[in-house]
N, C-alpha and C positions, 0 to 999 in steps of 0.2 A: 533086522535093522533096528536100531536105538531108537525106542520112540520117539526122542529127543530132537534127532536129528530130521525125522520124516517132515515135520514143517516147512523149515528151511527149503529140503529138497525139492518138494512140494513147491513152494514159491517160487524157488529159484526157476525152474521148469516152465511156469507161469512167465517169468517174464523174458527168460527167453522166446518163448512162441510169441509175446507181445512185440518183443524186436525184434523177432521175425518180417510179422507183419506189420509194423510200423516200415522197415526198410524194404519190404515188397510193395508200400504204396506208396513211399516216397520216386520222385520223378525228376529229373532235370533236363531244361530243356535250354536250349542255346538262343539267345538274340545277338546279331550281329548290325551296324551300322557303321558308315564312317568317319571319322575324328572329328567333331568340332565341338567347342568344349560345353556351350550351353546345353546342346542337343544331349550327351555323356550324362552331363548334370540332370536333365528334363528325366532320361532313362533310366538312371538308378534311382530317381526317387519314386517313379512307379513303377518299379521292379520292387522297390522296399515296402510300399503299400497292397504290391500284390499278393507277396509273400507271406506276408503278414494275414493277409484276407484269403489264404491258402497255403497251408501250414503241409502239406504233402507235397508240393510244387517247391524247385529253387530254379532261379533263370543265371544264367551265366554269362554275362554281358564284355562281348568282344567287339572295340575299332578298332580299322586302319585307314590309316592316309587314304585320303579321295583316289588319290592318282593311283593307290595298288589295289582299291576296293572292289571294282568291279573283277578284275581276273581272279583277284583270293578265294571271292563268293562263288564263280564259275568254276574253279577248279576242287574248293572244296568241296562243294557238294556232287559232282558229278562221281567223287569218288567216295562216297557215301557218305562225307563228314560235311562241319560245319552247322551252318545255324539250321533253325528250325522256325524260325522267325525270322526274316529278313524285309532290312529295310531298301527301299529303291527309287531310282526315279521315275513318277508315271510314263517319263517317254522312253525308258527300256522295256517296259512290258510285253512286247513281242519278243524282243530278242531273249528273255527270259524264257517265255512259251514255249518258243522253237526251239530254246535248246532242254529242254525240259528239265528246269529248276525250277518252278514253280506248280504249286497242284491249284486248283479249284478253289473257292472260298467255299466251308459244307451251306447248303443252304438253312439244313436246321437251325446252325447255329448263327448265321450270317442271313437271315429270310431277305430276300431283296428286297420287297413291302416296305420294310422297314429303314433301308440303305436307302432306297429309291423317297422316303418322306422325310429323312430324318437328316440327309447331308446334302452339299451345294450341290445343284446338276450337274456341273462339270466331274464328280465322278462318277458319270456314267460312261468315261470310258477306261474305266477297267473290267465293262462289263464286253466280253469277248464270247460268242457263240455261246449263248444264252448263260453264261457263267462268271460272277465276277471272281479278278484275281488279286485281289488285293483293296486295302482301308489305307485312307488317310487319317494320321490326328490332323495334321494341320494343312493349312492352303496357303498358297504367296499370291499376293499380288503385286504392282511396281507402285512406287508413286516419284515426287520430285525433294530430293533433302536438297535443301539451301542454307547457305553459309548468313546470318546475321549480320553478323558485323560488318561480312563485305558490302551484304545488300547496303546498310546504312551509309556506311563511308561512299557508296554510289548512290545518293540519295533514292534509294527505292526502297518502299514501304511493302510489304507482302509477296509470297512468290507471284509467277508470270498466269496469269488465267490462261491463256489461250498460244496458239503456235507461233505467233509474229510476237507478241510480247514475251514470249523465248527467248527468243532471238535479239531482240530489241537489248533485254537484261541483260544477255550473255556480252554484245558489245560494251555497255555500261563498266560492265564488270571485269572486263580483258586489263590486266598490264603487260606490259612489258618494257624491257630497258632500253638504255639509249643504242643497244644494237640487235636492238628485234628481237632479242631470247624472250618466252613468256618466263612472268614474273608472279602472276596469278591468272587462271583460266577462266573465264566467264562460264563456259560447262568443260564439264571433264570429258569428253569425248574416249571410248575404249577401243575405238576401231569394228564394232561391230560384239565383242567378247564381253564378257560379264553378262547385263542384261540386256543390250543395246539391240544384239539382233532378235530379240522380241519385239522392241519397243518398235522396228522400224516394221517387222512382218505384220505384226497382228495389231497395232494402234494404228501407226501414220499410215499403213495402205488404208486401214476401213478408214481413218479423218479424211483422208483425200478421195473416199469414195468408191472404194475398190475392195477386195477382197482377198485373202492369201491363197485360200485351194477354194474348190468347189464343193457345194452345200454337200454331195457323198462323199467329200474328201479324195478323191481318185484325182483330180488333176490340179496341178500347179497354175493358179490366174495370179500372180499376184507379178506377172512381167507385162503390165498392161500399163497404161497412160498413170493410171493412179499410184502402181509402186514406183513408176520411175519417177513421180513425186515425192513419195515419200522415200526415194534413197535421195534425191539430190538435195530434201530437207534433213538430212540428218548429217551427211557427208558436206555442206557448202558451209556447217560448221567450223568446218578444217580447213577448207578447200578455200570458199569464198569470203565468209565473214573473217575469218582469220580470231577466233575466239576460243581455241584451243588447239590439241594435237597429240592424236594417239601416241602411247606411250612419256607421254607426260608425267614426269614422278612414278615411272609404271606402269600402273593403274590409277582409273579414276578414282577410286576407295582410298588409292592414296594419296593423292593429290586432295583429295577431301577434308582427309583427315588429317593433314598437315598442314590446312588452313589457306590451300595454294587453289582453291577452285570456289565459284561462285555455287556452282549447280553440280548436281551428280543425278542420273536415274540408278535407282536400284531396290533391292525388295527388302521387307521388313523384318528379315533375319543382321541387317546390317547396323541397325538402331544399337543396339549392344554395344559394337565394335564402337562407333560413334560417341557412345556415351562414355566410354573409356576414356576420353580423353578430354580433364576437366575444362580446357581451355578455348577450347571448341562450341560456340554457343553455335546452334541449327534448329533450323524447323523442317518441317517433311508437308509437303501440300500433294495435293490431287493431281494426277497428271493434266497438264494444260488442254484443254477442247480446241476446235476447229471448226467454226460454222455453226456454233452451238451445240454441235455434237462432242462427246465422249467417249471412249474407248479405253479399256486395258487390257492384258494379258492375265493369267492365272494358272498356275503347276501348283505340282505338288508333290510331294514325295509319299509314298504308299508304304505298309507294311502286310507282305504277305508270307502264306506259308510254303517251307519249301518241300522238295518231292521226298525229302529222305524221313520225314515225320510221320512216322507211324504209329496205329495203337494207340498207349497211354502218353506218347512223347505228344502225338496227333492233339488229342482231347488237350492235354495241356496249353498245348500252340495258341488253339483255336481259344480256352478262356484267356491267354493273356491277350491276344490279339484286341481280345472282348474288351479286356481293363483296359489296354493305351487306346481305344481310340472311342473312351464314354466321355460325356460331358463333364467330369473331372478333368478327368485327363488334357483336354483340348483347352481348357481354361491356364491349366497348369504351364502349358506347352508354350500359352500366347505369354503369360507373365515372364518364365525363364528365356524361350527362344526368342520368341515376338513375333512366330509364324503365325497365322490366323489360326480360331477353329475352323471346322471344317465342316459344320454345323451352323446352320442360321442363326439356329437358338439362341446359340452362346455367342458367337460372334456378333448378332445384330443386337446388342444390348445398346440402351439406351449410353452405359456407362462406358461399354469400349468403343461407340463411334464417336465417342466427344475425347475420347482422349488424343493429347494432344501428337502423342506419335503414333499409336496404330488405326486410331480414326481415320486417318484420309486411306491406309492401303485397305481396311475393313468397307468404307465407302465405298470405296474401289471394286469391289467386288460384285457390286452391284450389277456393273456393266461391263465385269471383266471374261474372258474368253480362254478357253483352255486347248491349245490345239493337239488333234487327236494323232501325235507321229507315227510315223510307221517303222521307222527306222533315226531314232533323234540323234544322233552324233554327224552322220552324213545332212541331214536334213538342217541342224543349226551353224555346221559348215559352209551349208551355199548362199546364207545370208553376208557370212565372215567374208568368203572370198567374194563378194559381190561388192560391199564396200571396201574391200583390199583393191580389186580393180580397179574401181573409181579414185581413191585417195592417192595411190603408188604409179598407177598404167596410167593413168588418166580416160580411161576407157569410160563411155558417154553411161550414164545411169542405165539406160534402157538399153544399151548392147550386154553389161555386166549381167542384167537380169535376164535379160533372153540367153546367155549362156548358163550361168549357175542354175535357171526352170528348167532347161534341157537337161540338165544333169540331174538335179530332183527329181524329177517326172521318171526317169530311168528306175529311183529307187523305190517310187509307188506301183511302178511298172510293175516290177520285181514281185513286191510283196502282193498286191492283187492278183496276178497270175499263177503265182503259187499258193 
């Protein structure tokens, strides 16, 4: 050979074996979650810091529509594809389990210790027969957005503290025309849909006293003296005060945001949407107490890994899992989405409970409640048709709820028995 040439050869040889091994440790692994556009935004930009802080790893970041999201995830993965990361809602986590798309969180890399000191209690229930299955970055909780300028134009100064001056405002606040059609809503009432059938299970039973399920969670109390309080305060909205009426402009969101409702309940992923639309002056207050007491709700959407993640895909999984749900990340999450951390730390800052929109749902959390489903689409249906009953059938609060607990109680049946 040409001694000439022997260098080169030499070199060249060299770097292919380096991209060899350069493409032997490179890795990609898939995240998947559903379309909404903050959330897309929040995700590629820590996928681009991940990256970046891990030069062997690329993520490949796939949504689809809510409404095709769950089946896509189910069918892809069962058949060996799709993400390797997936995002979800804490109350599918069983039906994830049982159908086994979901593995284990490793403890090495996920120490409970740490999970169990370093995030809000309520994620303790993705901890399943000694295992948890999944992180949240963020938390929701509800609070009350009100409309400004209506409150003024009805001479009221501040939202409602408490559950009669609810009420009180929302009359204030009612038009309508000279042949009864509303013309503006004092609360946007949704029928039970959006966030309404929390607000009625898990706040107004415990304000009025009562309870949703029992301390083990196995039985349905909340068709007792107290929730049939709290449906006939949520329902005599429509019914009695005449201060709204499901399907109003839609949805309440919309009726909100087209300047046609006094009050709206909903969670602090809606703030965005809200501020979209310059014309629109709102504030957001603390959900109103009752007897001095307070109450809210609290979810949250989790990210865990799925069963098709093996190996080097596995190890990847579990560091990015690592990056979206650190103290960056949860900061990042609250600015772009406006969902909580999910973390004390970060969330109880002195600077994000004084701000003047994610303050009251970050408050909120204080004394908010996470309920442990067993089965959440059947289970957030029987609040639906319970105030479907009362609003449509006229069917008495306490007979709606003594049928729709018979029918829940069937699906805790279910799942405790097996």
């Amino acid at each position: 050979m040409n001694r000439y040439m022997k260098k080169p050869i030499v070199a060249l040889a060299a770097g292919i074996v380096a991209l060899s091994a350069s493409l032997a440790s490179a890795v990609e692994i898939e995240y998947w979650q559903y379309t909404y556009g903050s959330r897309v935004k929040a995700i590629d930009a820590l996928i681009e810091t991940f990256e970046a802080a891990n030069p062997g790893i690329t993520v490949k970041h796939t949504n689809f529509p809510y409404a095709d999201y769950r089946k896509k995830v189910a069918i892809a993965v069962s058949a060996g594809d799709g993400p390797d990361v997936v995002q979800l809602y804490y109350g599918w986590l069983n039906d994830y389990r049982d159908s086994g798309l979901l593995q284990p969180l490793s403890k090495e890399a996920f120490p409970h210790a740490s999970i169990e000191s370093e995030f809000f209690p309520m994620v303790s229930t993705m901890k399943v027969d000694g295992d948890y299955w999944g992180l949240p970055t963020a938390v929701r909780a509800l609070a009350l957005f009100y409309n400004k300028d209506l409150f003024a134009a009805a001479g009221l100064s501040g939202a409602p503290e408490t559950l009669d001056q609810m009420v009180e405002y929302a009359k204030k606040l009612t038009k309508k025309d000279s042949g009864g059609n509303y013309e503006v809503v004092g609360y946007a009432t949704d029928g039970g849909a959006g966030q309404e059938h929390h607000f009625m299970r898990e706040v107004l039973t415990r304000l009025f006293g009562g309870a949703p399920y029992s301390d083990d969670g196995t039985k349905v109390t909340y068709n007792d003296a107290a929730g049939a309080k709290a449906l006939k305060y949520l329902t005599d909205f429509q019914m009695t005060h005449k201060t709204g009426a499901s399907g109003f402009m839609n949805r309440g969101q919309d009726a909100f945001k087209a300047g046609k409702a006094g009050m709206v309940l909903d969670g602090s992923f809606r703030i965005n949407t809200f501020k979209k639309v310059e014309e629109l002056n709102f504030g957001i207050a603390e959900l109103p107490g009752h007897e001095g007491n307070r109450y809210n709700f609290a979810s949250y959407w989790i990210n865990g890994i799925s069963s098709k993640a093996e190996g080097e895909k596995l190890a990847a999984a579990n560091k990015f899992l690592q990056h979206i749900t650190n103290d960056a990340a949860m900061q990042l999450w609250l600015d772009t989405v406006g969902e909580l951390p999910a973390k004390p730390a970060i969330a109880l800052t002195d600077e994000n409970q004084a701000h003047p929109y994610f303050g009251p749902f970050i408050r909120g959390l204080g004394y908010a409640t996470a309920t442990a489903f067993k089965s959440e689409k059947p289970q957030r249906q029987a609040i639906i048709d319970a105030i479907d009953m009362v609003t449509l059938q006229g069917v008495s609060p306490s007979d709606a709820l003594n049928k729709v607990a018979k029918d829940e109680q069937e699906v805790l049946d279910d799942y405790y028995d097996n």
